[in-house]
C-alpha positions, 0 to 999 in steps of 0.5 A: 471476515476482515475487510482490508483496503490499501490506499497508496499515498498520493504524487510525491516529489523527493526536494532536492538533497533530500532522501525519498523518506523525506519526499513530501506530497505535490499539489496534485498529490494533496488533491488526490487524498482529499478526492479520495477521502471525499469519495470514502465519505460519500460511499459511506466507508469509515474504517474501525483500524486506520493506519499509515507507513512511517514516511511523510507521504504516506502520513501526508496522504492519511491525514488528508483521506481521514479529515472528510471521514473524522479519522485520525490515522495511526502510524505503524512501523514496518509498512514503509517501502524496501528499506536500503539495508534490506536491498541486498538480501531482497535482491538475492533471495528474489533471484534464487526464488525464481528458480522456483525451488521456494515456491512450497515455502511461499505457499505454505507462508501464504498469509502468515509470518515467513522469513524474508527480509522486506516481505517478512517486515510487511507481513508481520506488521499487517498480521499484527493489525488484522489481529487487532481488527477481527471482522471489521474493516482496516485502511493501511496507507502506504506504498506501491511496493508495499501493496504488491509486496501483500498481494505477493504474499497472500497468492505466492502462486501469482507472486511475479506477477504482482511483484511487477504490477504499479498502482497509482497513487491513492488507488484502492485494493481491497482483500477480504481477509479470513484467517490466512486465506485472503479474497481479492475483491478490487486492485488499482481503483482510480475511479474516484481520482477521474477528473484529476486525470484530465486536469493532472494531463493538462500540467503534465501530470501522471497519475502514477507518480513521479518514481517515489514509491 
């Protein structure tokens, strides 16, 4: 059985003229990795597959979770958050599917390749790296979309739900993962990032992020 923890990058801040691919980590982003690489230390956690999405954010965050556990992470492609192009189709096949007419479709794909132009990318990305790492545990940092968008594919039953639900930055959702079946173990731990909560208030801070996902 895979354990699988997705961490979503730190507080981010698009610079001004600048796209949110390019948005770099804030101060307090920075200090969100590095509590949260700190906390992993500490609990004893290392990860024997350890990945980050494409954008600087989320490649900012990894490196500074790896740095306390000695771990260098591997950029993957297909892990980033909805691409423009895939807008459009994403919008209308999300429409046409609350119509309920998809539901045995989602269901039968429920952790497996499917057809679908954001969640088929993640999905395919994430079943090539849980390949990789059977029975051992994997870290994926990304992206708020990216992780509803798995919880959305691994129980297609609750899909609107977690196409609704918001993490915060640097929290931690883990799965236990068998074949295509997946255990929700924990969503949205923010726990470790407690004292930055009271600091991150006191600047007017939020701890959820600034909209760059």
């Amino acid at each position: 059985m895979t354990e699988l923890y997705l961490i979503r990058h730190g507080n981010a801040k698009k610079r001004q003229g600048e796209s949110y691919v390019t948005a770099p980590l804030t101060a307090l982003g920075r200090a969100q990795a590095t509590a949260t690489g700190e906390y992993l230390r500490r609990a004893g956690i290392a990860f024997d597959g350890y990945y980050s999405s494409p954008l600087l954010r989320a490649r900012e965050t990894a490196a500074l979770i790896g740095a306390p556990l000695g771990q260098t992470p591997q950029t993957r492609a297909g892990l980033q958050e909805l691409e423009y192009r895939e807008l459009p189709a994403t919008l209308a096949l999300e429409l046409f599917a609350r119509t309920g007419i998809l539901n045995a479709y989602f269901e039968a794909h429920a952790g497996r390749a499917l057809r679908h132009p954001t969640l088929g990318r993640i999905a395919r990305a994430l079943i090539e790296i849980l390949r990789a790492h059977p029975r051992e545990r994997v870290g994926v940092v990304a992206h708020g979309g990216v992780i509803s968008g798995v919880l959305a594919w691994y129980f297609p039953r609750e899909r609107k739900h977690w196409w609704r639900v918001t993490v915060g930055n640097c929290s931690i959702t883990r799965l236990q993962i068998e074949a295509e079946h997946a255990r929700l173990l924990a969503v949205d731990e923010v726990e470790h990032l407690d004292a930055l909560r009271d600091s991150a208030h006191a600047r007017n801070y939020s701890l959820m992020g600034d909209g760059t996902a």
